[in-house]
C-alpha positions in Angstrom: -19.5 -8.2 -20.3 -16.5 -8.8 -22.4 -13.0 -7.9 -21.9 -9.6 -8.3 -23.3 -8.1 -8.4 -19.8 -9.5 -8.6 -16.5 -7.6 -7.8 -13.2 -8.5 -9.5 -10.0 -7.6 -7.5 -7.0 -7.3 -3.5 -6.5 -4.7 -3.5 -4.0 -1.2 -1.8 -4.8 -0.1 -4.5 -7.3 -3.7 -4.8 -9.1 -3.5 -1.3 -9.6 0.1 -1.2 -10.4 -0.9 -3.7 -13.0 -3.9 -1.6 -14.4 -2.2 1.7 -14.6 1.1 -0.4 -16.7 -1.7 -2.6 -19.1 -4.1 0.8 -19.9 -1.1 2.1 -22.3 -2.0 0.0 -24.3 -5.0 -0.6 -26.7 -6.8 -3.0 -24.6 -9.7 -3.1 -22.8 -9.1 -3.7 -18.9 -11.1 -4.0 -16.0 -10.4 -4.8 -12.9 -12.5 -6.4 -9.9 -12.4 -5.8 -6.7 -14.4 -7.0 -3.8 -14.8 -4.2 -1.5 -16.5 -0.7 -2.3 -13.0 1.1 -3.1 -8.8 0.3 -4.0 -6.5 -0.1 -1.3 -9.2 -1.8 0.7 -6.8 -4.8 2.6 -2.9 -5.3 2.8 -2.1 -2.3 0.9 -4.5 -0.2 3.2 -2.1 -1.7 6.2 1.5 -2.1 5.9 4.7 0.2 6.7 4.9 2.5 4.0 8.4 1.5 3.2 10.8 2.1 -0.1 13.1 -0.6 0.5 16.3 0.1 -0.9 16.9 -3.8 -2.3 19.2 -5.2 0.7 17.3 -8.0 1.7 16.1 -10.2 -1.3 18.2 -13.0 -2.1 20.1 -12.2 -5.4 18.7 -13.9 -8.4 15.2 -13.7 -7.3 12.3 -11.8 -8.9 12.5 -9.9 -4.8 16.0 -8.8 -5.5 15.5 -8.0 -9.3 12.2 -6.1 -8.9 12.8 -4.2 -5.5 15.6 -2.1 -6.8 13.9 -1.6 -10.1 10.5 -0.5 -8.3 12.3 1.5 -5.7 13.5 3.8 -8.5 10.3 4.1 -10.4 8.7 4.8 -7.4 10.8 8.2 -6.8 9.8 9.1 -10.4 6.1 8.2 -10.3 5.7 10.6 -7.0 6.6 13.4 -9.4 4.4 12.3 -12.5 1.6 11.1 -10.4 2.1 13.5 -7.4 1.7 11.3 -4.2 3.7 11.7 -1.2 7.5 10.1 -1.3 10.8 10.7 0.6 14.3 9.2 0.7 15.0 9.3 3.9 17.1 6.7 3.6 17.3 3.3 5.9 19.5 1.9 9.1 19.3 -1.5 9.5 21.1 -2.1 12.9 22.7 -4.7 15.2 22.6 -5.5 19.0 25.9 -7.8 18.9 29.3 -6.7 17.4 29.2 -10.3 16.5 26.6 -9.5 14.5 29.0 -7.6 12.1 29.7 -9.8 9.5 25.9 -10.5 9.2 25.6 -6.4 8.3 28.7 -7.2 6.2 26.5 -10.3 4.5 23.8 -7.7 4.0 26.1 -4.8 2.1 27.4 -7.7 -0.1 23.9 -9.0 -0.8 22.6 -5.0 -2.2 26.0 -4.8 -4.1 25.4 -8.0 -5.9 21.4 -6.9 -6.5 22.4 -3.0 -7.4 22.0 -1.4 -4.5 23.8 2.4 -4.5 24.7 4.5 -1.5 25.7 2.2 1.4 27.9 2.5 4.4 28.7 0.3 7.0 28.7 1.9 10.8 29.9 1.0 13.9 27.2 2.3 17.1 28.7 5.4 18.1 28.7 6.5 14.2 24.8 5.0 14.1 24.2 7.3 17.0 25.2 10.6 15.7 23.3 9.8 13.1 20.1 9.0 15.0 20.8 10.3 18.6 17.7 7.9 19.6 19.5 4.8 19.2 19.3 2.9 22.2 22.9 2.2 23.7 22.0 -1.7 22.6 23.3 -0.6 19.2 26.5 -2.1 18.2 26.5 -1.5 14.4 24.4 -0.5 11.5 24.0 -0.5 7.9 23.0 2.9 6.2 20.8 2.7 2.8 20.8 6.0 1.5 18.2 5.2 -0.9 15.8 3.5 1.5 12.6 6.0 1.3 8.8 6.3 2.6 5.6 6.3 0.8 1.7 7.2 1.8 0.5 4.0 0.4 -2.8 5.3 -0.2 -1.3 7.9 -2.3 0.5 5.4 -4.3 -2.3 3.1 -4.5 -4.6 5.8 -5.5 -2.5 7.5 -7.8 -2.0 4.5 -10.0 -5.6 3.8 -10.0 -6.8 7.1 -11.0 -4.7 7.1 -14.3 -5.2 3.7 -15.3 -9.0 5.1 -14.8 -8.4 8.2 -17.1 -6.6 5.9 -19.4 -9.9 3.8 -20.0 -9.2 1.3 -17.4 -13.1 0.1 -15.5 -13.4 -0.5 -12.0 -16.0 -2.8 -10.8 -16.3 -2.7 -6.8 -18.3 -4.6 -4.1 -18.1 -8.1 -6.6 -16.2 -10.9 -5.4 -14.9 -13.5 -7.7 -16.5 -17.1 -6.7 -15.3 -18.9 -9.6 -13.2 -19.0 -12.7 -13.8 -21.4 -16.1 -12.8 -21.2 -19.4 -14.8 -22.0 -22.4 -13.5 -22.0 -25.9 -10.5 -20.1 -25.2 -12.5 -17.4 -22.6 -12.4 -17.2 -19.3 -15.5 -16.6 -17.4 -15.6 -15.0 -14.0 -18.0 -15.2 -11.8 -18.8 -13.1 -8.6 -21.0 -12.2 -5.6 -22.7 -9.6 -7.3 -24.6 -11.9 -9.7 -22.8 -11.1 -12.6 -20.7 -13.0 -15.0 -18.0 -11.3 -16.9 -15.9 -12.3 -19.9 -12.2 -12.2 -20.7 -9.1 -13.6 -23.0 -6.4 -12.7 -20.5 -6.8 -12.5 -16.6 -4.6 -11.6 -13.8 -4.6 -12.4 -10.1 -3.4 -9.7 -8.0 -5.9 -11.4 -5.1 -3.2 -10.9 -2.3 -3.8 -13.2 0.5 -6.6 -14.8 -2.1 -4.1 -15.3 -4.6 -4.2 -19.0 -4.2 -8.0 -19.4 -4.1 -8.1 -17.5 -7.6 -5.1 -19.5 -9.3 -6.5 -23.1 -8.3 -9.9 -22.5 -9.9 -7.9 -22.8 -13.0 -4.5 -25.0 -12.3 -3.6 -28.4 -11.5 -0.5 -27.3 -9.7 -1.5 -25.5 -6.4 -0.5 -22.5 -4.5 -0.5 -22.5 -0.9 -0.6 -18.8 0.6 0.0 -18.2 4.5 -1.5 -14.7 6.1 0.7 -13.5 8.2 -0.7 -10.5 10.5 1.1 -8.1 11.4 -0.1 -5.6 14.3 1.0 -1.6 14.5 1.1 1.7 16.5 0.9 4.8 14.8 2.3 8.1 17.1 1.3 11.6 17.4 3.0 13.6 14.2 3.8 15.6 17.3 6.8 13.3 18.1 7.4 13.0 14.3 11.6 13.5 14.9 12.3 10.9 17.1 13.8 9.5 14.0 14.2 10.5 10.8 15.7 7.3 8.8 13.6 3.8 9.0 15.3 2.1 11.5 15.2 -2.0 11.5 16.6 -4.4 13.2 18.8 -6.9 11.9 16.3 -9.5 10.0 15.8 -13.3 11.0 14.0 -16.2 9.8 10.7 -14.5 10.8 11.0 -11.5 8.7 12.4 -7.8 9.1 11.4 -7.6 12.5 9.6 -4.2 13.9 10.8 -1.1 13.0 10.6 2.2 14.2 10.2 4.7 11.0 9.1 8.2 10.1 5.7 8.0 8.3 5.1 10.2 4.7 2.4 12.4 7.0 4.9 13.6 9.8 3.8 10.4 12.3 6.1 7.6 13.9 5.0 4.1 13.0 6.3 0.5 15.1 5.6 -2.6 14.4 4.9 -5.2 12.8 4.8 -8.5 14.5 4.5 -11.6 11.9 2.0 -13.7 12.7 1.3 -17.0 10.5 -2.6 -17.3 10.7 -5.0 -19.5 8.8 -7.8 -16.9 9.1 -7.4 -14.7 6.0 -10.0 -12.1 7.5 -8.9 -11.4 10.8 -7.2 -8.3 11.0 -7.8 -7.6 14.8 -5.2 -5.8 17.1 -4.3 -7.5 20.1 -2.7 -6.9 23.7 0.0 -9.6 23.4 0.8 -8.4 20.1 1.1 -4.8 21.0 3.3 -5.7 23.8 5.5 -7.5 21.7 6.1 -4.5 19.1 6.8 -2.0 22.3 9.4 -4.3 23.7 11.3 -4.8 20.5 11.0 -1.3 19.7 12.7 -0.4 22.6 15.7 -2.2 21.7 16.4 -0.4 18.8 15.3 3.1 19.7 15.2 4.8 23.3 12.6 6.7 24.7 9.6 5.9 22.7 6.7 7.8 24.0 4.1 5.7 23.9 1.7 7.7 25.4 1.6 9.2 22.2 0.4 6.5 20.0 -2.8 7.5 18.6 -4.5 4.6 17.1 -3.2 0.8 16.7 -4.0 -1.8 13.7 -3.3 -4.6 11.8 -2.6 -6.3 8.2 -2.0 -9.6 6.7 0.6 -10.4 4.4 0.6 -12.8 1.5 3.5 -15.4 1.7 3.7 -18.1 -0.6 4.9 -21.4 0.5 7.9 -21.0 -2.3 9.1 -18.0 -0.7 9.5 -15.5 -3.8 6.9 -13.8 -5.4 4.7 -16.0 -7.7 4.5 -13.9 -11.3 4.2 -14.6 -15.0 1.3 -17.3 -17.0 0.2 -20.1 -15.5 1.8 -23.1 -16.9 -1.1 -25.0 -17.2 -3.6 -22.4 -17.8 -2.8 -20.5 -21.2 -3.7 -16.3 -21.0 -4.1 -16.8 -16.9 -1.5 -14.8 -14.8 -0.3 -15.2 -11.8 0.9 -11.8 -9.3 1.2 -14.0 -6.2 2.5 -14.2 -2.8 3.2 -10.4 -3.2 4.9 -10.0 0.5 7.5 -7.8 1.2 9.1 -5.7 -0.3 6.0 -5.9 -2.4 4.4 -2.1 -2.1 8.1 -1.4 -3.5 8.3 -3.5 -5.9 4.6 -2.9 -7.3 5.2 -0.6 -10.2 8.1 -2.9 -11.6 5.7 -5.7 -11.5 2.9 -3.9 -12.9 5.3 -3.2 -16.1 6.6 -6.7 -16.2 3.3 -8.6 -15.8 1.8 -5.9 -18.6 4.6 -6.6 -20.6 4.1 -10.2 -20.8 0.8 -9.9 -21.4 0.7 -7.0 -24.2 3.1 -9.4 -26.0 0.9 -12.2 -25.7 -1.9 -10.3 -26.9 0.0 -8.6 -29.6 -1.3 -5.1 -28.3 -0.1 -1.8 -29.1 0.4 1.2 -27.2 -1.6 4.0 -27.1 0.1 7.3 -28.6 -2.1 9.4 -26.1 -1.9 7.7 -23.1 -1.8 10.5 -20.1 1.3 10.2 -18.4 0.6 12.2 -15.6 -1.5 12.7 -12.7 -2.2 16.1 -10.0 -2.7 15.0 -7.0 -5.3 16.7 -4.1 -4.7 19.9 -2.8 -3.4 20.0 0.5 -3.8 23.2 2.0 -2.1 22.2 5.8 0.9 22.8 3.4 0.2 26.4 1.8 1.7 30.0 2.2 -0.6 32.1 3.4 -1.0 34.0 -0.1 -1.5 30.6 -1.9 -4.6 29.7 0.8 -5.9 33.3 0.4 -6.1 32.9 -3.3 -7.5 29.1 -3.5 -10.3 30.3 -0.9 -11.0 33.4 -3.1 -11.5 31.0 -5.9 -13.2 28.5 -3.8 -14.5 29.0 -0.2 -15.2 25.7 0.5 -11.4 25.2 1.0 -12.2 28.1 3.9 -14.1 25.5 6.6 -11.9 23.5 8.8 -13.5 19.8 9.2 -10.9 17.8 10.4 -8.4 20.0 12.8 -6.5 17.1 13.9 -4.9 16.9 10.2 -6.8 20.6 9.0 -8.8 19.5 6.3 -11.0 21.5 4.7 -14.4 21.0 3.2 -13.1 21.5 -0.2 -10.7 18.6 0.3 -13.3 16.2 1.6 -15.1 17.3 -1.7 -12.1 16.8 -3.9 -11.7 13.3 -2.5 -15.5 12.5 -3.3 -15.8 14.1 -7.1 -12.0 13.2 -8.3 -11.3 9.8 -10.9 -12.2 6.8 -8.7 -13.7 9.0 -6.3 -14.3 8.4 -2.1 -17.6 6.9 -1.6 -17.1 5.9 2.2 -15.8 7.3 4.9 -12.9 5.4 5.1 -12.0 6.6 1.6 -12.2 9.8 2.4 -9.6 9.7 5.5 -7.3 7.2 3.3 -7.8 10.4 0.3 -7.0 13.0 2.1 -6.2 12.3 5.6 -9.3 13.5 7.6 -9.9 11.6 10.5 -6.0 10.7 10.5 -5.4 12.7 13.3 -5.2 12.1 17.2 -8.9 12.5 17.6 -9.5 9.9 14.7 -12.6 11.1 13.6 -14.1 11.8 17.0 -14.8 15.4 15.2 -14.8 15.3 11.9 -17.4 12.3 11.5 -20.8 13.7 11.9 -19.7 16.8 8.7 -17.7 14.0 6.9 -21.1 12.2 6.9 -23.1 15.2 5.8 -20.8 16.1 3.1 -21.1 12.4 1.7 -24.2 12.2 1.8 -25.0 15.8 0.0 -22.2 14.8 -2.8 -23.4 11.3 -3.4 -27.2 12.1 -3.1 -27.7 9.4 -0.7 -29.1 9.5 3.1 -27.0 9.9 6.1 -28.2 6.6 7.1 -26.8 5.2 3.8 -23.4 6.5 4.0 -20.8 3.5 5.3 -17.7 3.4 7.2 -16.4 1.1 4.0 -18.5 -1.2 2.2 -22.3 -2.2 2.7 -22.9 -3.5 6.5 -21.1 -0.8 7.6 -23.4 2.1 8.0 -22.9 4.6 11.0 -26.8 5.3 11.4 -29.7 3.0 11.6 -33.2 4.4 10.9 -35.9 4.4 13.2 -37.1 1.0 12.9 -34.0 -1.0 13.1 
């Protein structure tokens, strides 16, 4: 199979980069090697909108964040995903810490950054009365916001799909060649496929995919980083993303509001060589509960509902890795996509399909489809408005997951849509059943059933994610 361009990797940036490449006349697919997008660092991160702060100035971190932050507020109304600016607080334990919050302000002026204020504790406080009384100073980022990754990450998927864009699932990539100017591309699923122009969006596999093809090696550390996800319940604790001042090791844990009403703390930063391992772990969890306390008082962690953990792509270089491969003509590179990455990922997606539309000489479709509707959520109807949808459609009636109250016309929506849920873990990323404090100690068995009716497959066939994963075993196993 023969393509003009083929993506490798359908996390945020893969997808970023599908959705910005299918306006124009190409043809695109993109491989991915579990059963659905948003399957590994982008299915595990904070959720954050970082206002632009941090990067150093100059780099493609500083230059992209703020660009991305901006086309991310515009992209939750065209592609309707959930997004808030709720702004940021990045605070301090010392006073001497001031002119390291000072550094900071300087840093967003020089890389664009609007809306900033710098706060002594007491002013932090009546801000966020849940400061701990460690708080000495803080910086507010009024543009700092929250995003449901999965919504983003689905959302640009789905119109890149509507906009012609193939996705080929469950097929690693074990090799890439090029012959006579073609790259071939071969992966787990037996099959070869064909194209002129490749990109690797491979996250923490990013450096596997470049050196099949280049002499000058990347080196990619995973760095895991372990959460705790509270009770929406408690959702006010805080209603800015609160960090602590960064170091060497990253932006340390935060304590932020999530896009679904939760509380979210963590991550550590652990440098691992095991690109797989996404475990959760005691030491870890204790680590994120004793720095959390620091920043904000009173965390009630007899709340927390579930725990994981992601891994993070950092390149030995630092910055993000982007553009053609010096030595390998019509390769490209989206590398080492770290923080502030899921920010960033729609201003990478436009400047990797930039580069490669000019290199391909490609013009842009004049009816591309801007726009995207998201799935109904009926937890956030009127009363008239759920009346009517139910009149129209009853399924949207019967309550599946009460944690979250998701109806059996949502789970359905989430399994028939573009790019639809084929697991059950793409149906809770979709449309949030299972999310709740039960996690899917109720909703599992009819989440099953409806899969199974929808995708004309048995109930022992239906997976938690990919193949290996079903929940049921038949009689002889």
């Amino acid at each position: 199979m023969k393509y003009d361009v083929i993506i490798i990797g359908g996390g945020v940036t893969g997808c970023a980069i599908a959705r910005s490449l299918s306006k124009y006349d190409l043809s695109i697919a993109l491989l991915e090697k579990h059963e659905d997008v948003c399957s590994e660092t982008s299915k595990a991160n904070s959720g954050i909108v970082h206002s632009g702060y941090d990067p150093e100035p100059g780099t493609l971190m500083a230059k992209l964040n703020v660009e991305g932050s901006a086309k991310i507020a515009k992209l939750s109304k065209e592609l309707d995903f959930e997004y808030k600016r709720n702004g940021s607080m990045i605070i301090s334990f010392d006073k001497k810490d001031a002119p390291k919050l000072k550094e900071l302000y300087d840093r967003g002026i020089a890389n664009g950054v609007e809306q900033m204020e710098l706060l002594d504790g007491d002013e932090a406080r009546k801000i966020e009365p849940n400061l701990s009384d460690e708080v000495q100073g803080a910086l507010l980022c009024k543009t700092g916001g929250i995003v449901d990754p999965f919504g983003l990450t689905y959302a640009l998927a789905e119109n890149a799909y509507v906009n012609g864009a193939e996705f080929i699932f469950n097929s690693t990539v074990t090799s890439v060649k090029k012959e006579n100017g073609i790259y071939q591309i071969q992966t787990s699923n037996g099959k070869t496929y064909e194209a002129t122009y490749v990109v690797n969006a491979a996250g923490v596999y990013a450096d596997k995919i470049h050196n099949f093809v280049s002499n000058k090696k990347l080196h990619i550390t995973a760095k895991r980083g372990n959460y705790m996800l509270l009770d929406n319940e408690v959702g006010d604790l805080v209603t800015h993303t609160i960090f602590q001042l960064p170091t060497d090791l990253g932006k340390g844990v935060l304590v932020t509001p999530t896009a679904h009403g939760n509380i979210m703390i963590g991550p550590t930063s652990v440098s691992q060589n095991d690109k797989e391992d996404t475990s959760t772990r005691p030491e870890d969890l204790e680590v994120v509960k004793e720095q959390a306390l620091h920043s904000v008082s009173n965390i009630p962690f007899r709340k927390v509902i579930t725990s994981f953990s992601g891994l993070r792509a950092a390149e030995d270089g630092g910055d993000f890795v982007l553009g053609e491969v010096e030595d390998s003509e019509n390769f490209f590179d989206a590398a080492g996509i770290k923080s502030p990455g899921l920010s960033c990922s729609p201003a990478i997606g436009d400047h990797i399909a930039d580069m490669v539309a000019k290199k391909a000489n490609a013009s842009e479709k004049k009816n591309f489809i801007a726009t995207r509707k998201g799935q109904i959520r009926t937890k956030d109807m009127n009363q008239e408005e759920y009346t009517a949808l139910i009149k129209k459609n009853p399924d949207y009636g019967t309550i599946v997951c009460r944690c979250e109250q998701v109806t059996e016309g949502e789970i359905i929506d989430a399994i028939k849509r573009p790019l639809g849920a084929t697991s059950l873990d793409g149906i809770k990323r979709r449309c949030r059943a299972g999310m709740g404090r039960c996690q899917a100690g109720f909703c599992t068995a009819r989440t099953m059933e409806i899969l199974s009716e929808q995708l004309g497959i048995p109930m022992d066939e239906v997976c938690k994610n990919e193949k290996g994963s079903e929940i049921l075993k038949g009689e002889d196993e």
